[in-house]
C-alpha positions in Angstrom: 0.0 0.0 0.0 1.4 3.3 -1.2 1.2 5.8 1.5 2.5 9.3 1.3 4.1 11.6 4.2 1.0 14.0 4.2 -0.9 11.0 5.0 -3.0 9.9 1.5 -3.2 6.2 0.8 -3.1 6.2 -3.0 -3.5 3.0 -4.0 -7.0 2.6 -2.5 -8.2 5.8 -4.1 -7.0 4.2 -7.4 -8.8 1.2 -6.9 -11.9 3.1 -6.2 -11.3 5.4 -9.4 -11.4 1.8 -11.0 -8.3 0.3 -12.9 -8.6 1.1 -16.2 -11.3 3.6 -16.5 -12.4 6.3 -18.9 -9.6 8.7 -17.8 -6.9 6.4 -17.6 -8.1 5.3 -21.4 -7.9 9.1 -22.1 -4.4 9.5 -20.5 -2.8 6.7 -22.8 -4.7 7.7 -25.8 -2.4 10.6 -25.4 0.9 9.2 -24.0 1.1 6.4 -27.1 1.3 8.8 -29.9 4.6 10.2 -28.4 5.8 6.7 -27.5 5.0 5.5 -31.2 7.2 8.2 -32.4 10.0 7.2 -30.0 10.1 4.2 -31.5 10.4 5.7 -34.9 13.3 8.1 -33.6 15.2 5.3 -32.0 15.3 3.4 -35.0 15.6 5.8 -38.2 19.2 5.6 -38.6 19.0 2.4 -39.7 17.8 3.5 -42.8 19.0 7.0 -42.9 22.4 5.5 -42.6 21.9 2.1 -44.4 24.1 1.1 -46.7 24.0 1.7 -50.2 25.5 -0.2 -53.4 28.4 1.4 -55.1 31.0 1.4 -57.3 34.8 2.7 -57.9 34.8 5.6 -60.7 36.5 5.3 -63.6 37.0 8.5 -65.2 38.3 7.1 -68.4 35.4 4.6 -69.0 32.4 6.5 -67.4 29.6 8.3 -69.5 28.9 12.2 -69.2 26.5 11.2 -66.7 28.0 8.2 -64.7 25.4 5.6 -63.6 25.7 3.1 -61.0 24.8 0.4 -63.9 28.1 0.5 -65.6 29.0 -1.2 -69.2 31.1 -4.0 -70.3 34.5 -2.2 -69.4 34.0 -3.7 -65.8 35.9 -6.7 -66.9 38.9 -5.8 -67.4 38.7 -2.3 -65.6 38.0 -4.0 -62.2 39.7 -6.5 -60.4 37.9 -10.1 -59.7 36.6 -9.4 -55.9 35.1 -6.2 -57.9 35.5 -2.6 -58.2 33.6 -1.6 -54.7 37.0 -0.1 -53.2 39.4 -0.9 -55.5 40.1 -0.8 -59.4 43.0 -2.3 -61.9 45.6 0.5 -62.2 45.8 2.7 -65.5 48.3 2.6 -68.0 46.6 5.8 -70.1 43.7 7.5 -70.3 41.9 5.2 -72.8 39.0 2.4 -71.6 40.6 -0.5 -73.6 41.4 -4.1 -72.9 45.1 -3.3 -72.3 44.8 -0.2 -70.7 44.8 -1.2 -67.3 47.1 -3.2 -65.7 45.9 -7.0 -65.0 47.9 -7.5 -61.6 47.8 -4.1 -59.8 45.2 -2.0 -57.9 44.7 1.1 -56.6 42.7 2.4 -53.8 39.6 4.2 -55.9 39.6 7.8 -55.1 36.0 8.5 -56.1 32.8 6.8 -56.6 29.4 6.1 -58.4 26.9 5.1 -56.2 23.7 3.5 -57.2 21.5 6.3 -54.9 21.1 9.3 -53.4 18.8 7.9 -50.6 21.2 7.9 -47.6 24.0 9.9 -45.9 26.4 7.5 -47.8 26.0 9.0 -50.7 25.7 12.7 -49.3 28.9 12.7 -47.2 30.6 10.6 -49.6 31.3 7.5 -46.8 32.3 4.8 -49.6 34.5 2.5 -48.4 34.8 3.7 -44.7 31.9 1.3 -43.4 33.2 2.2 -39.7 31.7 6.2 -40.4 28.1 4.5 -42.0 27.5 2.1 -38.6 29.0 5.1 -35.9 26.1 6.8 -36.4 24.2 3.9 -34.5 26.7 4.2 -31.8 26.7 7.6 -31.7 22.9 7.0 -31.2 23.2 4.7 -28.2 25.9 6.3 -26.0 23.6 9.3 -26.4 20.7 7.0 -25.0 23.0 6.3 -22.3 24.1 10.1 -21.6 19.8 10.4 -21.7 19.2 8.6 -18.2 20.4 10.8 -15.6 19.5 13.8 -17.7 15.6 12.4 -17.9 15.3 11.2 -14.3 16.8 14.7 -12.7 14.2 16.6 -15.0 11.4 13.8 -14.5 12.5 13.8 -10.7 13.2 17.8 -10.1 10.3 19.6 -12.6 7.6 16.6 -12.9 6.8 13.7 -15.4 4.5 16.0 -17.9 7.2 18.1 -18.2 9.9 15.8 -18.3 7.8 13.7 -21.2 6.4 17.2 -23.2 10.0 18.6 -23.2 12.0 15.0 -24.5 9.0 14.9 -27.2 9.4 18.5 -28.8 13.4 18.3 -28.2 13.5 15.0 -30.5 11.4 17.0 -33.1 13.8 20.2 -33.2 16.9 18.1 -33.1 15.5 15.9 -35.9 14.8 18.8 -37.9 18.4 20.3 -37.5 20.2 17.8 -38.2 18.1 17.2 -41.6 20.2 20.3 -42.7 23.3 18.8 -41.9 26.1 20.2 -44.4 28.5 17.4 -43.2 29.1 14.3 -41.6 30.3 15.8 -38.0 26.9 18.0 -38.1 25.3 15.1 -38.6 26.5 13.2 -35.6 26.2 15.6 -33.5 22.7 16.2 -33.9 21.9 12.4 -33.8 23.3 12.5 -30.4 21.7 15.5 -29.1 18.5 13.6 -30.3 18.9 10.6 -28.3 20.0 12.6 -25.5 17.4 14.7 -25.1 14.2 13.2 -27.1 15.0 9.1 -26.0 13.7 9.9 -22.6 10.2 10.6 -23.9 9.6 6.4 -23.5 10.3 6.1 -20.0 8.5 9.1 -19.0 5.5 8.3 -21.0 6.0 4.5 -19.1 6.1 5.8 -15.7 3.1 9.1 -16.3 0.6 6.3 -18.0 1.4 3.4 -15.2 1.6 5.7 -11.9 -2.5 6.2 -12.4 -3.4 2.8 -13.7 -4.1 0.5 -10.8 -2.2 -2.4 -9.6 -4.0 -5.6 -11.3 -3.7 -3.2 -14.8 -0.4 -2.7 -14.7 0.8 -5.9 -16.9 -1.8 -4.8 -19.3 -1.0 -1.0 -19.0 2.9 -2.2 -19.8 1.7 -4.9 -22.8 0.0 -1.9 -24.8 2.9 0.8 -24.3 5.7 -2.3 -25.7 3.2 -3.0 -28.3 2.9 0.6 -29.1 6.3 1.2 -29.5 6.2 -2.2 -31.4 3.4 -0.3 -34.0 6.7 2.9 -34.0 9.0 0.6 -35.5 6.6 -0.3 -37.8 5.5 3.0 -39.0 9.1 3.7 -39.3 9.4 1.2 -41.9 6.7 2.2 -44.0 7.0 5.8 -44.1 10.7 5.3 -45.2 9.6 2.7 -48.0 7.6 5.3 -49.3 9.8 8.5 -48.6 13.4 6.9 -49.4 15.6 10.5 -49.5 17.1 10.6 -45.8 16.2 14.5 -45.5 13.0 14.7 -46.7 12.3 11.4 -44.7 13.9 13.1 -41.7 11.4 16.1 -42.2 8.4 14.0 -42.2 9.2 11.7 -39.4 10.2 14.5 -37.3 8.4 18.0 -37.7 5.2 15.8 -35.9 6.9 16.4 -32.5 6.8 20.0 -32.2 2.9 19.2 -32.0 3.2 17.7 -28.4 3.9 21.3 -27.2 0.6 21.2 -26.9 0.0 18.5 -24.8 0.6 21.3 -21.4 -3.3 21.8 -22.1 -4.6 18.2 -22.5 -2.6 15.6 -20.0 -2.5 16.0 -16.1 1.0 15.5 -13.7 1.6 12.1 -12.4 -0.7 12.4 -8.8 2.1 10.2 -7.2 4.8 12.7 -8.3 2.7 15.5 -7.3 2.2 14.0 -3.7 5.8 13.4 -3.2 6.4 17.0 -3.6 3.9 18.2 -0.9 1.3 19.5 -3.9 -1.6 17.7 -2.4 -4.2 20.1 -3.3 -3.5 19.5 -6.9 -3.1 16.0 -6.8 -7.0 15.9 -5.3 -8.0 18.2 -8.1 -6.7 15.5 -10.8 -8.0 12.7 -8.8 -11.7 14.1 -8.4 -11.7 14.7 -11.9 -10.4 11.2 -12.6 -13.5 9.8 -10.2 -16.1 12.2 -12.2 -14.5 11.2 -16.1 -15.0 7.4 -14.8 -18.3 8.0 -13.0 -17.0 6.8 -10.0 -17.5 7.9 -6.4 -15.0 8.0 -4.2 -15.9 6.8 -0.5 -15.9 9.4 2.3 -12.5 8.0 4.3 -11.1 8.8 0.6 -12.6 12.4 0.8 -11.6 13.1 4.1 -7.5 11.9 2.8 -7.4 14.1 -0.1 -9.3 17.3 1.4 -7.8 17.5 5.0 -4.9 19.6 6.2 -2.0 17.0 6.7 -1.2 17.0 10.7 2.4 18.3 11.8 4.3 15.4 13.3 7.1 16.8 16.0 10.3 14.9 15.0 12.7 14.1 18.0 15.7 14.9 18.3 17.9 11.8 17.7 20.7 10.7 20.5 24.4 10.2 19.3 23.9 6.6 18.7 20.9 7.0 17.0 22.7 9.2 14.8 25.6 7.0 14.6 23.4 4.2 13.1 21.4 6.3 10.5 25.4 7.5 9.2 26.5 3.9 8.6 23.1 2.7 7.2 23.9 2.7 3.7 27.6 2.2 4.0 26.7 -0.9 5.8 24.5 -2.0 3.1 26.9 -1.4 0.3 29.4 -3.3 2.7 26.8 -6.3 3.1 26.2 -6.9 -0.8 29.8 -6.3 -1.8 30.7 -9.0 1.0 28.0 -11.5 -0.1 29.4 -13.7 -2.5 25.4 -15.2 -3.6 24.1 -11.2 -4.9 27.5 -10.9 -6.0 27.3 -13.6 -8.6 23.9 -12.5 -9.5 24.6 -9.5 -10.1 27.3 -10.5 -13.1 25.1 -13.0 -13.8 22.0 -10.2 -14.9 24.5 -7.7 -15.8 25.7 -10.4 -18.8 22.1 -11.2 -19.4 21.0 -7.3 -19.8 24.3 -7.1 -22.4 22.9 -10.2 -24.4 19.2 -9.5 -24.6 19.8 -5.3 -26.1 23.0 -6.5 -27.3 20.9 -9.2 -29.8 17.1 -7.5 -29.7 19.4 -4.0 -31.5 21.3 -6.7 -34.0 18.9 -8.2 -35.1 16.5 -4.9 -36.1 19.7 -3.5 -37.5 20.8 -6.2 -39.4 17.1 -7.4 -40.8 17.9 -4.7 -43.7 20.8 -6.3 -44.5 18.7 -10.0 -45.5 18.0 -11.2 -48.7 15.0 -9.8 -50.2 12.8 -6.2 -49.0 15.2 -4.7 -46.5 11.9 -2.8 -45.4 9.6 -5.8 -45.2 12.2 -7.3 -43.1 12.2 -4.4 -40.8 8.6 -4.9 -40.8 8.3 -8.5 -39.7 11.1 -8.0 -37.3 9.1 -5.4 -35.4 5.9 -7.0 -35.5 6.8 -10.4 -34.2 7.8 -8.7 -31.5 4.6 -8.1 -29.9 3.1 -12.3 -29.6 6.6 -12.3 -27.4 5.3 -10.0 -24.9 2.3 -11.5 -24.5 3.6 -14.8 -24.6 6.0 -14.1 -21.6 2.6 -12.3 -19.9 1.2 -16.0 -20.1 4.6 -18.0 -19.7 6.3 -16.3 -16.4 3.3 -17.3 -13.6 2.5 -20.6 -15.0 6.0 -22.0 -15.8 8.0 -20.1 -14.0 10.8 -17.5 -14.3 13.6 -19.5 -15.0 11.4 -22.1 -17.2 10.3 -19.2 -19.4 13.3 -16.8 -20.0 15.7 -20.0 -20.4 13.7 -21.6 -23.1 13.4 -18.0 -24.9 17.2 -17.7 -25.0 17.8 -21.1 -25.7 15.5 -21.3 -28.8 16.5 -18.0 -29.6 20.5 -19.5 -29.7 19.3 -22.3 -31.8 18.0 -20.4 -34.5 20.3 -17.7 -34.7 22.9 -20.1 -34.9 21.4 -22.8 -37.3 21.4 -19.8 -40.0 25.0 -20.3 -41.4 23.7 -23.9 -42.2 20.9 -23.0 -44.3 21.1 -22.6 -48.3 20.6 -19.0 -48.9 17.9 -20.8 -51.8 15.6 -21.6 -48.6 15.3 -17.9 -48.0 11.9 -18.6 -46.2 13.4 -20.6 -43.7 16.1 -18.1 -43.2 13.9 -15.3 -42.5 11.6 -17.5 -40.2 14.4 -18.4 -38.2 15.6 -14.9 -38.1 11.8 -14.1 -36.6 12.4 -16.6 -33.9 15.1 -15.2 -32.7 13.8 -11.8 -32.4 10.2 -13.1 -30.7 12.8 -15.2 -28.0 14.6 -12.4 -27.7 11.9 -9.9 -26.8 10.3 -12.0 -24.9 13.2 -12.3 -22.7 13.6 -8.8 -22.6 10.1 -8.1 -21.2 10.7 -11.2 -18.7 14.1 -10.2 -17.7 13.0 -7.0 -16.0 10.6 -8.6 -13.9 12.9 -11.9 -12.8 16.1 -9.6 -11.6 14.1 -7.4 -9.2 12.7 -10.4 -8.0 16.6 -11.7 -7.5 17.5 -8.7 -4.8 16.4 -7.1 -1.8 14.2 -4.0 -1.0 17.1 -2.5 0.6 19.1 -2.7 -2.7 17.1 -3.6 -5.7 16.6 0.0 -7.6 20.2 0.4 -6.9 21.2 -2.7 -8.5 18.4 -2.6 -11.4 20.3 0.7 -12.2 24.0 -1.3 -12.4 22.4 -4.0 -14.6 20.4 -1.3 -16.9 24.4 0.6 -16.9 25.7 -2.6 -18.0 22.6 -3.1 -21.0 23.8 -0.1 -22.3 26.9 -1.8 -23.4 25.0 -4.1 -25.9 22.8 -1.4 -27.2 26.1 0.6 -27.9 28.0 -2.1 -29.5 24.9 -3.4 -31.5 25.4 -1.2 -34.6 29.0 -2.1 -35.3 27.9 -6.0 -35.9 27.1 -5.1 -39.4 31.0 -4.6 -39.5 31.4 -8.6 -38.7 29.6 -9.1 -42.2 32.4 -7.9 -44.1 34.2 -11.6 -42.3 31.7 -13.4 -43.0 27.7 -12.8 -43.4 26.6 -15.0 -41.0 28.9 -13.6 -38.1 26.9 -11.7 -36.6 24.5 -14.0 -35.9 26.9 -16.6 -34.6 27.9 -14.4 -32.3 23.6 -13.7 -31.5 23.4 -17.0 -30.9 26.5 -17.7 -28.9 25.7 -15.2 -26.2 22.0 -16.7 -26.0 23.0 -20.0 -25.5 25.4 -18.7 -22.6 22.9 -16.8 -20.9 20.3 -19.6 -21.0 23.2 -21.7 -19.3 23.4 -19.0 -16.5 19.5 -19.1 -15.6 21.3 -22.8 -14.1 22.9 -20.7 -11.3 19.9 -18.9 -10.1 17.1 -19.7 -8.3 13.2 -19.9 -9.2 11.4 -16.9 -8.1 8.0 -17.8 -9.1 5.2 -17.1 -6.0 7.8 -16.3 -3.8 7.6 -12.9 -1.4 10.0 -10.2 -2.6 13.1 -10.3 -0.3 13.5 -7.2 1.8 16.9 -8.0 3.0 20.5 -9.2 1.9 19.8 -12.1 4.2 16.3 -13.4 2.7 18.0 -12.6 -0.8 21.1 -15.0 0.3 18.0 -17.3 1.3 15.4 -16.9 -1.7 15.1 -20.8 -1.9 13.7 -21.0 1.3 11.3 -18.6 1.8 8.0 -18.5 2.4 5.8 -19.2 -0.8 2.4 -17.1 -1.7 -0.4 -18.9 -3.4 -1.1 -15.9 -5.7 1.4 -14.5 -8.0 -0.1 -10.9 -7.9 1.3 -10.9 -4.4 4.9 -10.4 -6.4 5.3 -6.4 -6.5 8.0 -4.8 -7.7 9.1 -1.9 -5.3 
């Protein structure tokens, strides 16, 4: 039960607004749009940087006009592994049979290039595939340079400003960086963009679910993953049918400076406002809740929300009272640090938050790079996406934690890594097995979440969420250099996918089942999970 300092049990009053009414409907209608276009920001690189098919120029052999489809000169003008970086060297200025040389190359100096679509073309990145997939990088350290940055605003100034302020920001740093004259404007502006519009997801998380009540909170979290889901999607189609990255950017972008308005049609959190002593307005947003759902709120709910809180004389501690409120947290740094069992699970969930945003990243990144529609492959990529978060919904209480999230990786593992043995002419199996993974994978990331808080204490467990979330960050960031692996071999990348499943289905071994089991409030009953006391109901597991 959620009680606040001036004395208001919220969760109650929620439960007599009614769990999903009219107004919370109303709220999300509102908060999805924003997330939808998170989803579209987080992922447009892909195809504003994708890679593009090109050639080495040949001033001697190319028309007035070069095109990308060049003419029979390629066979003796280019070497045999082609002419993408390098081309035969001259021996004049004719485009003859003996005019180039047939065992030297040179490094080509300029290039034709089969589009103007992406910033390949635009910044002339030919040949330099580490400049092309830095941009993704670039991307995700800014992600990770978002987090403090949204939780001090979100924390500080309040959720609806923290969530209006990341969406416009994403829309004027989009819109910049669509003018970008070169390639260091460019990456600039895709970092300011993550770093000041990415936090617009876990706002909108935490403003939709902090008024939804606690048996619609699964369901409240299903329909924002699926909406962002739907993002990736739109994304997709919006860039099948606008191809040029600016104008793309332009479209996908100049949306955002809409949600300005939002100040006049979504309320603050009530749980935020509450923590800050701003009681009277919280009431205000919670009567108007009860009226919008036709719900009345009972009198011992009234009397919370309208009544003066009561002043409560703190005493003065004694020295040793003192002393012990000094060491508190020291001491619990001191006790996880010494206790070998959190220890180990705390690598143990720091390697599986690596794996599951290093592979769920890979695999959206590299499903342009499969045989066939690089954006119906996006597509499918994003859409199976949303039967694994339900499936996990129905998995996780009825066969368990570790059941669940170690089949997920393990089938995930096994199909990543049966790709290399498929002929490419089976291209439908090779793009089923690619959609496996991905489901597996996002299931386990929506199951992952849930399983480690359930792994530490109260006393601990945001603290060490946050170190495992640090540690995701690493995957995410590494994610869009995999593509580099291709140049290898193709099927690298997903060797490595598959690899790192299969080890962190292995780890679930070493960790214990969770499943109906009270929340551990100290390191002890953490050191202890095995044996404690069981629920019969698995509603009874709340996150703190």
């Amino acid at each position: 039960m959620t009680e606040h300092k001036d004395g208001v049990h919220l969760d109650p009053i929620l439960a007599e607004l009614g769990q999903f009414g009219r107004y919370q409907m109303f709220t999300y209608c509102f908060i999805i749009f924003p997330i939808l276009f998170s989803a579209v920001y987080n992922g447009q690189y892909i195809f504003a940087a994708a890679d593009l098919k090109y050639r080495c120029e040949v001033p001697q052999c190319e028309s007035s006009s070069p095109e990308y489809a060049a003419g029979g000169w390629t066979a003796w003008a280019y070497p045999e592994s082609g002419g993408r970086c390098e081309r035969l060297r001259s021996l004049g200025d004719t485009c003859t049979v003996g005019a180039f040389h047939v065992n030297e190359t040179e490094r080509c100096t300029s290039w034709v290039y089969e589009n103007n679509n992406t910033i390949v073309q635009e910044f002339d990145l030919a040949c330099e595939e580490w400049k092309r997939t830095l941009v993704g990088t670039i991307h995700s350290v800014g992600l990770f340079a978002a987090l403090p940055l949204t939780s001090f605003v979100s924390d500080t100034f309040g959720r609806r400003t923290a969530f209006i302020l990341t969406a416009v920001s994403a829309g004027v740093m989009g819109l910049i960086r669509s003018f970008s004259v070169n390639y260091v404007m460019y990456l600039v502006f895709e970092f300011l963009d993550a770093t000041l519009g990415s936090g617009v997801y876990s706002t909108g998380f935490i403003l939709a679910l902090e008024m939804v009540g606690l048996n619609r909170r699964v369901l409240g979290g299903n329909l924002i993953s699926c909406t962002f889901a739907t993002g990736q999607v739109v994304l997709a189609l919006v860039a099948w049918a606008v191809p040029d990255w600016r104008t793309l950017t332009r479209v996908l972008y100049a949306p955002s400076l809409l949600f300005v308005f939002y100040y006049f049609v979504i309320e603050e959190s009530v749980r935020w406002l509450l923590s800050k002593n701003k009681k009277a307005e919280a009431a205000r947003i919670i009567f108007k809740a009860a009226n919008i759902n036709k719900k009345k709120l009972s009198p011992e709910s009234v009397k919370q929300l309208t009544q003066e809180p009561q002043e409560v004389v703190k005493q003065p501690k004694t020295g040793i009272n003192r002393e012990a409120d000094e060491n508190k947290k020291p001491s619990l740094f001191i006790a996880v640090v010494k206790s070998k069992i959190l220890m180990s699970r705390l690598c143990i969930c720091s390697f599986w938050w690596i794996t599951v945003t290093f592979i769920y990243y890979g695999l959206s990144i590299n499903s342009v790079a499969l045989a066939g529609n690089s954006y119906v492959n996006y597509i499918l990529t994003s859409l199976v996406e949303i039967p694994g978060y339900f499936i996990s919904v129905m998995t996780l209480d009825r066969f368990g934690r570790k059941g669940s999230i170690m089949t997920a990786f393990i089938i995930c593992g096994i199909a990543l890594v049966s790709l290399p043995f498929i002929p490419s002419t089976l291209q439908w199996l090779l793009t089923s097995l690619t959609m496996l993974g991905k489901l597996c994978i996002s299931m386990a990331f929506s199951s992952i979440y849930i399983y480690t808080s359930e792994l530490f204490p109260t006393t601990a467990r945001h603290s060490l969420l946050g170190v495992c979330s640090m540690f995701g960050r690493i995957g995410s960031i590494a994610a869009p250099q995999t593509p580099l692996l291709m140049r290898y071999m193709r099927s690298l990348p997903y060797l490595v996918f598959g690899a790192m499943a299969g080890c962190a289905g292995a780890l679930m071994l070493l960790t214990p089942e969770t499943l109906h089991m009270r929340l551990p409030d100290t390191v002890e009953q953490a050191e202890n999970i095995i044996a404690a006391p069981r629920t019969k109901h698995p509603t009874d597991i709340i996150v703190d």
